[in-house]
C-alpha positions in Angstrom: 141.2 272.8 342.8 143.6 271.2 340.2 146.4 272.5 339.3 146.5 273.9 335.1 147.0 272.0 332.6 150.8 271.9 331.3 151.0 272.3 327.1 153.9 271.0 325.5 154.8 272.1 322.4 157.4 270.7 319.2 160.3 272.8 319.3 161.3 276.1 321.6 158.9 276.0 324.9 158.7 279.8 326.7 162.0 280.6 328.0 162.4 280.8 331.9 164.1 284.0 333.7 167.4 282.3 335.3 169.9 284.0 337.9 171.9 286.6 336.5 175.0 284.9 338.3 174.6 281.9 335.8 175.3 283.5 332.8 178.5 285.0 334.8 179.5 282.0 335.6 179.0 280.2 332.2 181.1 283.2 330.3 183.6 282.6 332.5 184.3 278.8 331.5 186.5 278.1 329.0 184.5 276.4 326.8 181.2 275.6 325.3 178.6 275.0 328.6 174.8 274.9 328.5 172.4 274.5 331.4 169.3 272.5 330.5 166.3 272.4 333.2 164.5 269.4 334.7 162.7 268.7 331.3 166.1 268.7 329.4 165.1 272.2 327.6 168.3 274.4 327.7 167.8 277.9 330.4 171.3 278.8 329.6 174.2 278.9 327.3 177.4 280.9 327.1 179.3 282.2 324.1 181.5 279.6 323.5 178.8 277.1 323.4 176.9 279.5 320.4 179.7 279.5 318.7 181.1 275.7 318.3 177.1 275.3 317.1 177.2 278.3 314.6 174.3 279.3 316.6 173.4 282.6 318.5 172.5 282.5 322.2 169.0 283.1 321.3 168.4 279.9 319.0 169.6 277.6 321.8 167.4 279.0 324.4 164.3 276.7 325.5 165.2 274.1 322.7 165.0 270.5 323.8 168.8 269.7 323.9 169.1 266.4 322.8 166.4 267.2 319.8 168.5 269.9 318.8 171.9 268.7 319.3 172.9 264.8 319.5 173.3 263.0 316.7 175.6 259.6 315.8 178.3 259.2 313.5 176.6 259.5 310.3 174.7 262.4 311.6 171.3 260.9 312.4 169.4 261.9 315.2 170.2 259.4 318.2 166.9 257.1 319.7 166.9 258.6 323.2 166.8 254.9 324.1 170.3 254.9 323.1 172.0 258.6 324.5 174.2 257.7 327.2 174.1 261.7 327.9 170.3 261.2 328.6 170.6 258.1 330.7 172.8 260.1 333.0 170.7 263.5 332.9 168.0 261.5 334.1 170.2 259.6 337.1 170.9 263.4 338.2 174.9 261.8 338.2 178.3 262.9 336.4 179.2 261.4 333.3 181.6 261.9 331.0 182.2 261.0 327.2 185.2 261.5 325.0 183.9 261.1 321.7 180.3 262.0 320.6 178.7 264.2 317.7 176.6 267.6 317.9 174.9 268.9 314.8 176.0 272.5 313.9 173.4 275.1 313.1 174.9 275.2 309.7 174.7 271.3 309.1 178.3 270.4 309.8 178.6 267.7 312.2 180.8 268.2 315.5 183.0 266.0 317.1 183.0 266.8 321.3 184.0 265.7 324.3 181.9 266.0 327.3 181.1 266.2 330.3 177.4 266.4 332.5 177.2 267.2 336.3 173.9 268.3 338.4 173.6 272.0 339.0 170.9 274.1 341.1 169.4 276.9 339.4 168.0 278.3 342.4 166.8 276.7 346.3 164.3 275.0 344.2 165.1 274.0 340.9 167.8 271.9 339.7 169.2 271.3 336.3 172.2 270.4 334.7 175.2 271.5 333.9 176.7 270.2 330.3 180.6 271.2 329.3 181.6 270.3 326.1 184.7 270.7 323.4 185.2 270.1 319.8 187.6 266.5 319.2 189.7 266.1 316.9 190.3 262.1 317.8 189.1 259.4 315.4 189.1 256.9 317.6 186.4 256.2 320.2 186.7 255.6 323.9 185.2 253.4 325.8 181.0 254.7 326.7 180.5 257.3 329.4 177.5 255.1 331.2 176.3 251.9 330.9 173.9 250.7 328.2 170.0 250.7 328.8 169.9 247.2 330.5 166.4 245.4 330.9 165.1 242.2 329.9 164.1 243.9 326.1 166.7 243.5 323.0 167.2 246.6 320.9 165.2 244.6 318.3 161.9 243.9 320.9 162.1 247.1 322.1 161.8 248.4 318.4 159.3 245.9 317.4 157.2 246.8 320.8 157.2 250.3 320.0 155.8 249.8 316.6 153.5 247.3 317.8 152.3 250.5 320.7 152.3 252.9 317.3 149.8 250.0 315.0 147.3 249.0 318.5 146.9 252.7 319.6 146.5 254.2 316.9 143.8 252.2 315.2 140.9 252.8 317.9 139.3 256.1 318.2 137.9 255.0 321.3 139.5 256.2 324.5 138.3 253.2 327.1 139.5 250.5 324.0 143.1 252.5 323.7 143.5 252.1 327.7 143.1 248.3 327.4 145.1 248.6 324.7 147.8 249.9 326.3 147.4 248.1 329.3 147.8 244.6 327.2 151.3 245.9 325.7 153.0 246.5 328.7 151.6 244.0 331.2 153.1 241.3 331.7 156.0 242.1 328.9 157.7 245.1 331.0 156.1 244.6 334.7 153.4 243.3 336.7 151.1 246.3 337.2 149.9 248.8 335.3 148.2 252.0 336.7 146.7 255.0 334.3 146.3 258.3 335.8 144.0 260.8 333.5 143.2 264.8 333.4 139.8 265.0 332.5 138.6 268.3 330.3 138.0 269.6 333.5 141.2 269.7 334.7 140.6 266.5 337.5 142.6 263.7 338.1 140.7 260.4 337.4 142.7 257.0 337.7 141.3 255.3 335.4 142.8 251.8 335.1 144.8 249.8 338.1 145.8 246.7 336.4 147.7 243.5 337.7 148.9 240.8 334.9 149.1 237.4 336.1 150.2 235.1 332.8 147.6 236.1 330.3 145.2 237.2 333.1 144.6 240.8 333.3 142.7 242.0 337.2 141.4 245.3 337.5 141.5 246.6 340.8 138.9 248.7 341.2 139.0 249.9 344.4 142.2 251.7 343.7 140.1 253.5 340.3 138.1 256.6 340.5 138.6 260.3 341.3 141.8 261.4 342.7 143.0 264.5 344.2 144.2 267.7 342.6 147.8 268.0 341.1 149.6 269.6 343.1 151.5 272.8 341.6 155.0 272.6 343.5 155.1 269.1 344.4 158.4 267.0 343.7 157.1 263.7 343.8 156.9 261.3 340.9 153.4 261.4 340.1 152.8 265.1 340.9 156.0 265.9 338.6 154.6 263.3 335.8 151.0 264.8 335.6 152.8 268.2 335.6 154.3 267.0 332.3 158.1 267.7 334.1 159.6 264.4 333.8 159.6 261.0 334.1 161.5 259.1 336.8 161.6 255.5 338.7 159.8 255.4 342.2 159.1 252.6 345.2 157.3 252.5 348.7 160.2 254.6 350.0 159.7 257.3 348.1 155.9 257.8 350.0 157.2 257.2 353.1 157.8 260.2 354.6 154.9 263.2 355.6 153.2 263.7 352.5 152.8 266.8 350.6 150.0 266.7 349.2 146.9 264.2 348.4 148.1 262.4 345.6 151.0 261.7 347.6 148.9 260.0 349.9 146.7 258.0 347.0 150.3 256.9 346.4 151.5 255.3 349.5 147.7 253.2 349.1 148.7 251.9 345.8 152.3 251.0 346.7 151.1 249.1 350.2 147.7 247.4 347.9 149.7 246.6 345.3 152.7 245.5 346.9 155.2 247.0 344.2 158.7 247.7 345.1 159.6 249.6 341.9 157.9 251.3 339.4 158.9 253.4 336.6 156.2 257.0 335.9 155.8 258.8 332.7 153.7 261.9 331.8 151.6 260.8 328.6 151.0 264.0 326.4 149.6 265.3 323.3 151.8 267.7 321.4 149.0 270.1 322.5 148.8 269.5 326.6 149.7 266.8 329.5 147.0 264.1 329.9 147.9 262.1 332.1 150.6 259.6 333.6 151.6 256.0 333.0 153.1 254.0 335.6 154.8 250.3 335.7 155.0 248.8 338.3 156.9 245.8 339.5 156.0 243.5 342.6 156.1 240.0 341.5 159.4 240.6 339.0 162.5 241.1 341.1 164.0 243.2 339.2 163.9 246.9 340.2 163.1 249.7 337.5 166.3 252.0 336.5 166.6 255.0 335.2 168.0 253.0 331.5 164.2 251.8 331.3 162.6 255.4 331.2 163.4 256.2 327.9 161.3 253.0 326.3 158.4 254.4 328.7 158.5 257.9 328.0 158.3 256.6 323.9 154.8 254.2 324.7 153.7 257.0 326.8 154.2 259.7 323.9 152.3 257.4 321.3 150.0 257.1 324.0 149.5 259.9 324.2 148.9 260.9 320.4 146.2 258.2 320.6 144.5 259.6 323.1 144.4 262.9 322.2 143.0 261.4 319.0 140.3 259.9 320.5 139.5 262.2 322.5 139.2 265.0 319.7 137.1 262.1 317.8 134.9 261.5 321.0 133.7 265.5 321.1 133.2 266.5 317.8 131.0 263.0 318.0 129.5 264.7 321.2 129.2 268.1 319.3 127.1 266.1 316.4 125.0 264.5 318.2 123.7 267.5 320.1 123.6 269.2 316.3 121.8 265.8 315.2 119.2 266.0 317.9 118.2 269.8 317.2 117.6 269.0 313.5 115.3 266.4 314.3 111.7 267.6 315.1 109.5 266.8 318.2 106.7 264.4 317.5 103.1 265.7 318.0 100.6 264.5 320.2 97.8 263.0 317.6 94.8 261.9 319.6 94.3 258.2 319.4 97.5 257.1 318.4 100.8 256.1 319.3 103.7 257.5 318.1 107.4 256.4 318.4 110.5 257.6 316.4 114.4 256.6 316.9 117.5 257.6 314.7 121.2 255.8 315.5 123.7 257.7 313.7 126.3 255.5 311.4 128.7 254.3 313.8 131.6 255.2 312.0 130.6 258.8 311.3 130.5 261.8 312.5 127.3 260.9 314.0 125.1 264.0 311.2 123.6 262.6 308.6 121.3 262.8 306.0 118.6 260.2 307.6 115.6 261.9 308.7 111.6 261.6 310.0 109.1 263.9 310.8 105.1 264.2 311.4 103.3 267.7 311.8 99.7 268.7 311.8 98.5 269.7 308.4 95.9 272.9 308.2 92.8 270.5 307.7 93.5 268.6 310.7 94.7 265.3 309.1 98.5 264.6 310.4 101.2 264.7 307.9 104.1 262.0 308.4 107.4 261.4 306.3 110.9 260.0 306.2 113.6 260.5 303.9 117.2 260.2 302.9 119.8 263.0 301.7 123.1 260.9 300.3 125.8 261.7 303.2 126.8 260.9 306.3 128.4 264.7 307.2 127.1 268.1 308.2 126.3 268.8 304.3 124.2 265.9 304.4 122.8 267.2 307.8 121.9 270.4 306.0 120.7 269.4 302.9 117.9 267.2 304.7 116.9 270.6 307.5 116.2 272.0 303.6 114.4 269.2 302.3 112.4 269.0 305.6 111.6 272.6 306.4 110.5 272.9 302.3 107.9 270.1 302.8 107.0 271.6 305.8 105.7 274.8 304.2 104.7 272.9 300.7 102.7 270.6 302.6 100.9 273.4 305.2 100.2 275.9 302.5 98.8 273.7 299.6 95.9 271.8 300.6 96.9 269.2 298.0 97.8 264.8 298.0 101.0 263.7 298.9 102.3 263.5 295.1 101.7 266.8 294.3 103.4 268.2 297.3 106.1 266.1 296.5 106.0 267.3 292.9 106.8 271.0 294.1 109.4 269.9 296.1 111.1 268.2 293.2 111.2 271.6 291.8 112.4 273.3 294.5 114.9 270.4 295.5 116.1 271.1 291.9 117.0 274.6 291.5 117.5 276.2 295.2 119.6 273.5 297.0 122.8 271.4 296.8 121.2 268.1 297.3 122.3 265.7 294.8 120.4 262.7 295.9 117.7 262.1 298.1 114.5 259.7 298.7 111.6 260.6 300.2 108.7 258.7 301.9 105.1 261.2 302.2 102.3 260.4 304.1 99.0 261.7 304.7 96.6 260.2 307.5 93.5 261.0 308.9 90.5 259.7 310.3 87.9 257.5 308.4 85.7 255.9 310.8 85.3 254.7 314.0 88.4 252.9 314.6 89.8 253.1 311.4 92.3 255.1 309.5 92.9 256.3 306.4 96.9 256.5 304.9 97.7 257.9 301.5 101.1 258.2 300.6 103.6 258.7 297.2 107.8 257.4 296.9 110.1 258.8 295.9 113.0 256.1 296.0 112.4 255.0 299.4 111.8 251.6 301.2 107.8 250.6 301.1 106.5 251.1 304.2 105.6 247.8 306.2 101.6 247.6 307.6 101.3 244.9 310.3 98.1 243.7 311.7 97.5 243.1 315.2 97.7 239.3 314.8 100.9 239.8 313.2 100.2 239.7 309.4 102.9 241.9 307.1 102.6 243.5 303.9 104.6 246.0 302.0 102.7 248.9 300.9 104.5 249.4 297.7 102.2 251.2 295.7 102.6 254.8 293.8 106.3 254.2 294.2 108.3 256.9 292.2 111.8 257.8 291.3 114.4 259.5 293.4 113.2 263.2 295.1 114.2 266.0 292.6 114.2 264.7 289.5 111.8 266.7 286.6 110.7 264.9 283.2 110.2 261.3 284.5 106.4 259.8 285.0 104.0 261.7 287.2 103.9 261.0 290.8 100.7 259.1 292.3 99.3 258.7 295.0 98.2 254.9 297.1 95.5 254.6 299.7 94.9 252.1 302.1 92.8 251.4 305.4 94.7 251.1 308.8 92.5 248.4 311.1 92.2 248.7 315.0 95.3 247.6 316.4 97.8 247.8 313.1 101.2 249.0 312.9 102.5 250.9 310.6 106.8 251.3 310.2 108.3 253.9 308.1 112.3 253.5 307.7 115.0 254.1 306.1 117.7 252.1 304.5 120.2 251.7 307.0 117.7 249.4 308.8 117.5 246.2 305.8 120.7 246.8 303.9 123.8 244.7 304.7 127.1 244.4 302.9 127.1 241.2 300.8 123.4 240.3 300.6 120.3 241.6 298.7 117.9 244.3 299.5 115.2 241.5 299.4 117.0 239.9 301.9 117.1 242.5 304.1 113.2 243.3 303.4 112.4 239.8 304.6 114.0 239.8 307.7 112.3 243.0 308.8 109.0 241.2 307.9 110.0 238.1 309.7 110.7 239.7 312.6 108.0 242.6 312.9 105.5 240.1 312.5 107.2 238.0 315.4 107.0 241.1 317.9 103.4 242.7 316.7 102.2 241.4 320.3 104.7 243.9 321.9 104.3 247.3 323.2 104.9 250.0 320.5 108.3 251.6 322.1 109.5 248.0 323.1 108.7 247.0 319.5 110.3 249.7 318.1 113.4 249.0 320.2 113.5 245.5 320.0 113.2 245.9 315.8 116.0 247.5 315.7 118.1 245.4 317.4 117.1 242.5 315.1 116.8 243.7 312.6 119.7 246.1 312.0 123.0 244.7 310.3 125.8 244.1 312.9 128.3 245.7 310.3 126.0 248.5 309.6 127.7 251.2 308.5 124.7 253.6 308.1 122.4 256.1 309.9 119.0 255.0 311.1 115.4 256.8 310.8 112.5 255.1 312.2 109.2 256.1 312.4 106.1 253.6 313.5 102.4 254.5 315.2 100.0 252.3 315.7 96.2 253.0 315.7 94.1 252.1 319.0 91.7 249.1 319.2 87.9 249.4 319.3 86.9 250.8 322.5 90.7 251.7 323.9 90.8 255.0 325.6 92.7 257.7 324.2 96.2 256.5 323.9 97.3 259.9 322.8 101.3 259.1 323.0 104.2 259.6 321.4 108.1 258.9 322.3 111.2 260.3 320.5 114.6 258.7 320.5 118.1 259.6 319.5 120.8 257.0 320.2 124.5 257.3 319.6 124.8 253.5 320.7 
């Protein structure tokens, strides 16, 4: 089973019991001293330390110390690219500095001295141990450790960063932010790139295993899939990174020895596939939880990771990680919609001796509710009521508004044993006075039975696209007769009603708007091409029409929901065809 999911919240994280003997032994230095844990967060503090800070014991406790504390000469908070104090936390080495600054609780900025050494809290944990002193001294000594070294200038590194900030942050789609991400560091920072994810679930799923040749990106899928659980106790790189403890440089050596656990062992099999001899691993998390691990890796460059490079990965692993979580928040309130979306549309009902096919695509771009709708439903007198309609929106108001709309003409339609337009009429009325919708069209059909083979369809519009009648040789024509104005509106010309006779073998295609329009060109444009190509696929089977259509037909740049409903009538002497399909696509 995997381990829990770590959280990681801005400012103070829970504070950590810590051995009694520490704070002894801090109270009885002579100065201020601090004790931060593995993730930099301070455990410990003694008085001394509160009060160069003008803070109390309390505020210090389980506050990221570099946040909280280092700042540069002017009192601006210090890149943690550029802390020497960090680069030599991380090592797990003594350093020293005579002159740096520390911000004061009460905004005055503090010269200090310092020092850093590796301390262990207990048999298991390790921290460290930071002494410092107010200076007096002006002049500045020479730096504690050296500089963050790499290949990058200050200036790339900056520029690479905000490049990581602009790609990531402008997809809402999780597989597209992993290329992403993959593309800004290989081949710039190594050869190999390698993307470990938590799933909502709480397992481990590798998800990308990338090797950069020049401008040639290789996945090696063999390496991706499902991986074992984390590991709750584990010090190894990986299990510590997807932990959300730390991020720290690794190579084959470091997987060498008995492993602990199963990730270990997925390890050793990337380092020997792979062939890296240094790589660099970094938890990527959301300011709400850990979600997974990045890892560089090097095996054609020479050059081994350091400890000086972490810092630029932990920062594209933290805007990572803000995409992600992005996406990933986008991706289920998408999922959440779409299971809304497909409860508010209705079944289709089996009408004997006809076929019946429906499909809605929700706007790409939304939150997959909208205001696009179809329906068909028996009527009391046996004929088959069918309609389609569209309430202004693409949001859960919009989604709303039409379940009103709908479930009114529903009832209307049932109870009064009237034409289309006078149905239609009520619901103006009722659209009017006891609902929110502001705008709405509405396409109402009645259709039943004439003769042997034939069918009979009367229908009023309110502001909707004419349906589109297509024989079975492929011959199209608009029915735009008793076309009205938009549903809900009271005073304007009376609605009517059109009639018209459906042949063996016709085609009838009831849509809505999203289908024909397209940025840029005219609504007659986008009426001819669904002629032009309904005609051209009349021949096909009614689902395989239906789907084909749509592909055709609607705009690539679309950035509306799709209703369609078509039926077609059977031919003289075809068997009962009684069929219908439903479809709901998020594609």
């Amino acid at each position: 089973m995997a381990g829990p999911r770590h959280t990681e919240r801005a400012g103070a994280s829970p504070k950590r019991a810590v051995p009694a003997e520490l704070v002894t032994q801090l109270d009885a230095i002579g100065t201020g001293a601090y004790v931060v844990d593995a993730e930099g967060r301070i455990v410990a503090a003694n008085a001394r330390a509160a009060g160069l800070l003008a803070l109390s014991v309390e505020d210090l406790l389980g506050q990221d110390a570099h946040d909280l504390l280092h700042r540069d000469l002017h009192g601006q908070p210090i890149a943690r690219t550029q802390c020497a104090m960090r680069h030599a936390f991380l090592e797990g080495c003594p350093a020293q500095a005579e002159r740096d600054y520390f911000a004061r609780g009460d905004g005055v900025l503090l010269p200090i001295g310092w020092h850093i050494t590796p301390y262990y809290l207990d048999e298991e944990l390790t921290g460290t141990l930071v002494i410092f002193h107010a200076s007096g001294r002006t002049v500045a000594s020479r730096p504690a450790v050296e500089a963050p070294g790499g290949s990058l200038s200050e200036l790339e590194r900056l520029a690479l960063l905000a490049e990581t900030t602009t790609r990531l942050t402008s997809t809402l789609d999780v597989d597209e932010a992993l290329d992403r991400l993959v593309q800004l560091v290989v081949p710039q920072l190594a050869d190999w790139a390698v993307i470990d994810l938590i799933t909502e679930r709480d397992e481990v799923w590798r998800s990308a295993v990338v090797h950069g040749d020049g401008d040639r990106l290789t996945h090696l899928e063999e390496l991706q899939g499902p991986m074992p659980p984390v590991p709750e106790e584990s010090p190894m790189p990986l299990s510590r990174a997807l932990r959300g403890v730390s991020s720290t440089v690794a190579g084959p050596h470091t997987y060498q020895g008995e492993p602990d656990s199963g990730i270990a062992v997925e390890q050793r099999r990337l380092f020997e596939a792979t062939g890296m001899h240094s790589a660099a691993i970094a938890p990527i998390r959301s300011t709400r939880e850990v979600l997974g691990a990045l890892t560089l890796g090097r095996a054609d460059n020479p050059l081994p990771f350091t400890t000086a490079d972490l810092p630029l990965l932990e920062d594209i692993a933290r805007r990572a990680g803000l995409a992600l979580d992005n996406a990933r928040l986008y991706q289920r309130q998408r999922k959440v919609a779409e299971t809304m979306q497909k409860h508010l549309l209705p079944q289709m009902p089996h009408v004997p001796h006809l076929r019946m096919t429906v499909r809605y695509l929700p706007a790409p771009h939304a939150s997959q509710v909208g205001g696009d709708w179809y329906d068909a439903f028996p009527l009391s007198d046996g004929a088959t009521a069918l309609a389609i309609g569209d309430v202004v929106g693409h949001d859960l108001e919009a989604a709303a508004g039409m379940a009103q709309v709908r479930n009114m003409l529903r009832a209307y339609a049932w109870s009064q044993h009237e034409p289309p337009s006078q149905v239609v009429r009520r619901l103006d009325r009722a659209v009017q006075y006891i609902t929110e919708v502001t705008m709405a069209t509405l396409l109402f059909a009645r259709l039943e039975r004439a003769d042997a083979g034939h069918w009979e369809l009367t229908w009023t519009n309110a502001g909707h696209p004419p349906p589109l009648l297509l024989s079975r040789d492929g011959v199209a024509e608009y029915l735009t007769g008793a076309h009205g104005i938009l549903l809900g509106t009271t005073g304007g010309p009376q609605r009517t009603d059109a009639t018209v006779t459906l042949p063996p073998g016709s085609t009838l295609v009831m849509y809505t708007d999203g289908l024909i329009e397209e940025r840029g060109h005219s609504l007659d444009e986008g009426l001819q091409r669904l002629r032009r190509h309904a005609a051209a696929l009349a021949h096909r089977p009614l689902d395989s029409f239906t789907d084909q259509l749509l592909r055709r037909v609607r705009p690539a740049d679309n950035d509306d929901d799709v209703a369609l409903l078509a039926l077609r009538t059977p031919l003289h002497g075809e068997d009962d065809p009684t069929w219908t399909e439903h479809r709901f696509s998020g594609e």
